[in-house]
C-alpha positions in Angstrom: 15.6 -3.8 -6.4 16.2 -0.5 -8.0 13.4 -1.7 -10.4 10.9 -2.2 -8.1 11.4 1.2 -6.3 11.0 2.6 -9.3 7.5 1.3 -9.8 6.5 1.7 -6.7 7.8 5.2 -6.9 10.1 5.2 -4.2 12.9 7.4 -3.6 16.4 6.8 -1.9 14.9 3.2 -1.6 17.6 0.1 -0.7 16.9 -3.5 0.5 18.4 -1.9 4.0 15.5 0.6 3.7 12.5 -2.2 3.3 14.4 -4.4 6.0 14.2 -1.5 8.6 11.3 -0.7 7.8 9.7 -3.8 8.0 10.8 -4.6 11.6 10.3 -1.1 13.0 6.8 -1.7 11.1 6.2 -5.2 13.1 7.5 -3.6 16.2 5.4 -0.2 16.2 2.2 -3.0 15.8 3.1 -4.6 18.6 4.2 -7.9 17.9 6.6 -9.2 19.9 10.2 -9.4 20.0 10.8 -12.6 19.6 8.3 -13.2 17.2 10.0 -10.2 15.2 13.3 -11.7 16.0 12.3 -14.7 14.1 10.9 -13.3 10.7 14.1 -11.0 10.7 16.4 -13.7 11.0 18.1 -12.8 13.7 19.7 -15.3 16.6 20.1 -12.4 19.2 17.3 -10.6 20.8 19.6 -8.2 21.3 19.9 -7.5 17.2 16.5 -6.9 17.0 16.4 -4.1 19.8 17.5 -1.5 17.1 13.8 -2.1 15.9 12.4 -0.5 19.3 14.2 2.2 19.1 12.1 5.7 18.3 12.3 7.1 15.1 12.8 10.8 14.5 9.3 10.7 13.5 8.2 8.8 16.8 9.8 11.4 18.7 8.2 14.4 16.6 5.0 12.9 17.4 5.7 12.4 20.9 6.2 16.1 21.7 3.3 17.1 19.6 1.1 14.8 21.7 2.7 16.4 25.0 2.3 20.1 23.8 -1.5 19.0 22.8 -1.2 19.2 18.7 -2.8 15.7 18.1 
């Protein structure tokens, strides 16, 4: 793993990392739950509601929108 951040030139990255990111990824493109739920892994739906969850970033972006930045 470390190997492959490295080439890819990523920082701080861990397999938890690319796993998050890859279902907040599916999630933020609008596929749905249980279709997420699936290519996660995951029996529960209620596992893969961490994935809908907004991000710091989602939130940042949210009150930019609101104060009329974007």
């Amino acid at each position: 793993m470390t190997k492959y951040a490295y080439q890819a030139r990523l920082e701080d990255c861990t397999s938890h990392t690319l796993r998050h990111t890859f279902g907040k990824t599916l999630v933020d493109a609008g596929v749905p739950l249980d279709q997420v739920a699936t290519l996660m892994g995951h029996e529960s739906l209620d596992t893969t509601k961490v994935y809908t969850r907004p991000s710091k970033r989602d939130l940042e972006r949210a009150v930019r929108r609101a104060a009329g930045e974007v």
